[in-house]
BADRENLO-549106 format. One record per residue: residue in three letters; y, x, z of N, C-alpha, C in turn. Coordinates in steps of 0.1 Angstrom, whole numbers, plus 5000, padded with zeros to 4 digits. Layout:
BEGIN
<ALA <Y X Z> <Y X Z> <Y X Z>>
...
//
This chain:
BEGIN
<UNK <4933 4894 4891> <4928 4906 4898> <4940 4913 4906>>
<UNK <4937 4919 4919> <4946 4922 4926> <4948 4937 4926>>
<UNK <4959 4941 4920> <4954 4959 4921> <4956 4965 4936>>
<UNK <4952 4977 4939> <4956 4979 4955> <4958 4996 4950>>
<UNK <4968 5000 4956> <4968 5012 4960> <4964 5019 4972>>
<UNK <4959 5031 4977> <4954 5036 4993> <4961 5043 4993>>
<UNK <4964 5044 5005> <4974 5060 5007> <4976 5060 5022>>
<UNK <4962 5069 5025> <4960 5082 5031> <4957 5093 5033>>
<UNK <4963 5103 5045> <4957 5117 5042> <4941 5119 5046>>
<UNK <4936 5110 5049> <4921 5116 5055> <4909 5111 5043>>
<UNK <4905 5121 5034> <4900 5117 5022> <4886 5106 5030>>
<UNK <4880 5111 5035> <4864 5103 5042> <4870 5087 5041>>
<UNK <4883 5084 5049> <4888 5072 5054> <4889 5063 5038>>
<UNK <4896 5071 5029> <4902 5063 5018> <4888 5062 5008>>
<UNK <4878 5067 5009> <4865 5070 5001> <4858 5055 5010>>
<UNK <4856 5054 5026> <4856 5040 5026> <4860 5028 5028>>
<UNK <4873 5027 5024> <4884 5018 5025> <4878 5014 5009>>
<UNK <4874 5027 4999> <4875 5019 4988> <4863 5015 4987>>
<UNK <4853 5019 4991> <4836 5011 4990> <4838 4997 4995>>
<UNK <4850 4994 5001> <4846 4980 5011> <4853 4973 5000>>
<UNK <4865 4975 4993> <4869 4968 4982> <4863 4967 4974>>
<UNK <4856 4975 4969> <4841 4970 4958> <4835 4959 4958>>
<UNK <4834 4953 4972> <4824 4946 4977> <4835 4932 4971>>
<UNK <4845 4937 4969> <4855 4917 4966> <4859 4922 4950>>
<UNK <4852 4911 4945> <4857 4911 4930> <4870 4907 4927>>
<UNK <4879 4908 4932> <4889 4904 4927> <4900 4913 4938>>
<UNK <4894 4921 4936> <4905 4938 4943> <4899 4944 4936>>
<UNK <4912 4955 4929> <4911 4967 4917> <4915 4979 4928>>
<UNK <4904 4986 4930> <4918 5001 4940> <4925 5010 4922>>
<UNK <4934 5008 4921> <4937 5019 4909> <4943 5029 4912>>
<UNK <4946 5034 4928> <4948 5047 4927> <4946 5051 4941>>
<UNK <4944 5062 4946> <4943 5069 4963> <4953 5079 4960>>
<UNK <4962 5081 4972> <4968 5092 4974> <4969 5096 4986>>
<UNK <4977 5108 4991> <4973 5114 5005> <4988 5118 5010>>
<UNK <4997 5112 5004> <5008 5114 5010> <5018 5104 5010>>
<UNK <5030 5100 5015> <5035 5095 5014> <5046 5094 5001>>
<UNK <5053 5109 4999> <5057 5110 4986> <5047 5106 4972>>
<UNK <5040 5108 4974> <5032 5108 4961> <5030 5093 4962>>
<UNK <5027 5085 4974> <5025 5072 4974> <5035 5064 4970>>
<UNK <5052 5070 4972> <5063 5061 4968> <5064 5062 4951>>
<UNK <5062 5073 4945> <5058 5082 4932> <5051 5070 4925>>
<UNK <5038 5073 4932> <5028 5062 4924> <5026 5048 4924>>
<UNK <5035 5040 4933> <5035 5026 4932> <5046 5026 4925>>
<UNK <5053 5032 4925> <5067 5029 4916> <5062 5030 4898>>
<UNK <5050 5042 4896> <5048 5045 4883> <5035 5034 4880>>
<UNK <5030 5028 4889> <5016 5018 4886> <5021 5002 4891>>
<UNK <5033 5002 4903> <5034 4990 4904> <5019 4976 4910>>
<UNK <5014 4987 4924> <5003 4978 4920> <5006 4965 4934>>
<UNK <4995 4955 4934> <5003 4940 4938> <4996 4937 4956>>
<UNK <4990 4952 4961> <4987 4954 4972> <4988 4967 4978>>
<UNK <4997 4975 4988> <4995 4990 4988> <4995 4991 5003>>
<UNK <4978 4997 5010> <4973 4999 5023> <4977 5017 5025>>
<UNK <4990 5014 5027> <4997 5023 5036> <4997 5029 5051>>
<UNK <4991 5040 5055> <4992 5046 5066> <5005 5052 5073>>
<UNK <5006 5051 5086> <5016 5054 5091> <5015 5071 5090>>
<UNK <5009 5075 5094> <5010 5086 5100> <5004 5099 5083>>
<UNK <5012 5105 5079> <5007 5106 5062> <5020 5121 5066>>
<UNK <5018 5135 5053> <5024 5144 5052> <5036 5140 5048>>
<UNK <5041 5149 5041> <5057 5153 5035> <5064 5139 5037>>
<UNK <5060 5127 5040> <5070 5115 5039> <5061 5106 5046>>
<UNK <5062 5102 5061> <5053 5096 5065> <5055 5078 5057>>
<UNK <5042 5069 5062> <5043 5056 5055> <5050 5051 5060>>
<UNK <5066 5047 5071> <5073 5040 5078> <5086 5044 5066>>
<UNK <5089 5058 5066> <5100 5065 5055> <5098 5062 5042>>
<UNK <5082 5059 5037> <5076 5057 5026> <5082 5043 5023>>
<UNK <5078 5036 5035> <5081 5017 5028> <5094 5014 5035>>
<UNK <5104 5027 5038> <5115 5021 5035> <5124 5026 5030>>
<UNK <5114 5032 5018> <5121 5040 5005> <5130 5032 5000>>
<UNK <5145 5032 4998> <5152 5023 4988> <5155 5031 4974>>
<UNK <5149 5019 4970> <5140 5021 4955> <5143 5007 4944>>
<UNK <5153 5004 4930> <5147 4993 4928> <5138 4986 4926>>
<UNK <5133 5000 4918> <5116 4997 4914> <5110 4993 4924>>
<UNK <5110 4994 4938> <5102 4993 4944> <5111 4982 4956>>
<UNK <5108 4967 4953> <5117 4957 4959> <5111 4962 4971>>
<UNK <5099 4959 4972> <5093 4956 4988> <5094 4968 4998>>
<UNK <5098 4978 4993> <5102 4987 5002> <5116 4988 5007>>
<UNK <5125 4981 5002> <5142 4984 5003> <5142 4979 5016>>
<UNK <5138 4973 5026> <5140 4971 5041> <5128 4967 5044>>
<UNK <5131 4968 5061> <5115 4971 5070> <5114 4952 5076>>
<UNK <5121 4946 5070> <5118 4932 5067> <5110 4926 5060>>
<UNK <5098 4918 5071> <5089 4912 5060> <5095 4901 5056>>
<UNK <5093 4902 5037> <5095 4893 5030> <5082 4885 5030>>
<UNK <5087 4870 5022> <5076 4864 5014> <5061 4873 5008>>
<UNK <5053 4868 5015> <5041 4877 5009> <5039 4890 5012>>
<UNK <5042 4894 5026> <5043 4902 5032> <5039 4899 5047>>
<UNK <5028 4902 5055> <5020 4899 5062> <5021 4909 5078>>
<UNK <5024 4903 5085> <5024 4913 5097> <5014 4921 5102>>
<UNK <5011 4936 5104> <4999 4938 5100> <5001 4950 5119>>
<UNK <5000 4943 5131> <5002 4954 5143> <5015 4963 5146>>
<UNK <5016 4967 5153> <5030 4969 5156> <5031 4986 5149>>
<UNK <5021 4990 5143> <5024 5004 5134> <5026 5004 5115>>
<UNK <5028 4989 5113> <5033 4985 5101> <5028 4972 5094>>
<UNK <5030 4971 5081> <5026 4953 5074> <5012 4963 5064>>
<UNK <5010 4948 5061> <5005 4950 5047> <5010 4940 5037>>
<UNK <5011 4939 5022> <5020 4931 5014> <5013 4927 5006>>
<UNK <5011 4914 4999> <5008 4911 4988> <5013 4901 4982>>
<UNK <5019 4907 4969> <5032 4898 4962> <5025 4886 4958>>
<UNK <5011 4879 4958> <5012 4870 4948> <5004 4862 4961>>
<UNK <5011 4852 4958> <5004 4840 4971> <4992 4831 4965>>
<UNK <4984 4828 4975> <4971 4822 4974> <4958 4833 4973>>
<UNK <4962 4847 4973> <4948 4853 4970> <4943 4853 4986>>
<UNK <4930 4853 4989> <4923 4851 5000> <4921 4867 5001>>
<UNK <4924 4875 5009> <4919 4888 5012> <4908 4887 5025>>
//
């Protein structure tokens, strides 16, 4: 099971971001947030193994967020995508540490 975290500020958006994950059994959303601080906060304190990050987000936007240097938090310590880390448009990635899941 894939956990995912959301984190945006537009509640409507993240309400269905997470209905569409419903629809794949094998994505867990375990948490929404609406900022960027809270987002670096909560993946650090849940650790989950997918986090759909917005650029544009309050007190810490998502570009400052995922290049939080953090140990806890490997995949944010530079704006280089690593292994399992997916190029996601020129306003940011999306990551998922464990290779072979089909999203």
């Amino acid at each position: 099971m894939t956990r995912v975290l959301i984190v945006d500020d537009y509640k409507d958006w993240r309400r269905k971001v997470r209905q569409l994950l419903r629809e794949r059994p094998e994505l867990q959303v375990i948490c929404e947030v609406s900022d960027g601080l809270e987002a670096v906060q909560k993946a650090d304190e849940l650790k989950p193994d997918l986090i759909l990050l917005d650029i544009g987000l309050p007190k810490l936007n998502g570009i400052e967020a995922a290049s939080t240097d953090t140990t806890a938090l490997p995949q944010f310590q530079n704006n280089q995508p690593e292994p399992g880390q997916f190029p996601r448009g020129g306003s940011g990635r999306f990551e998922h540490r464990r290779s072979g899941v089909r999203l």
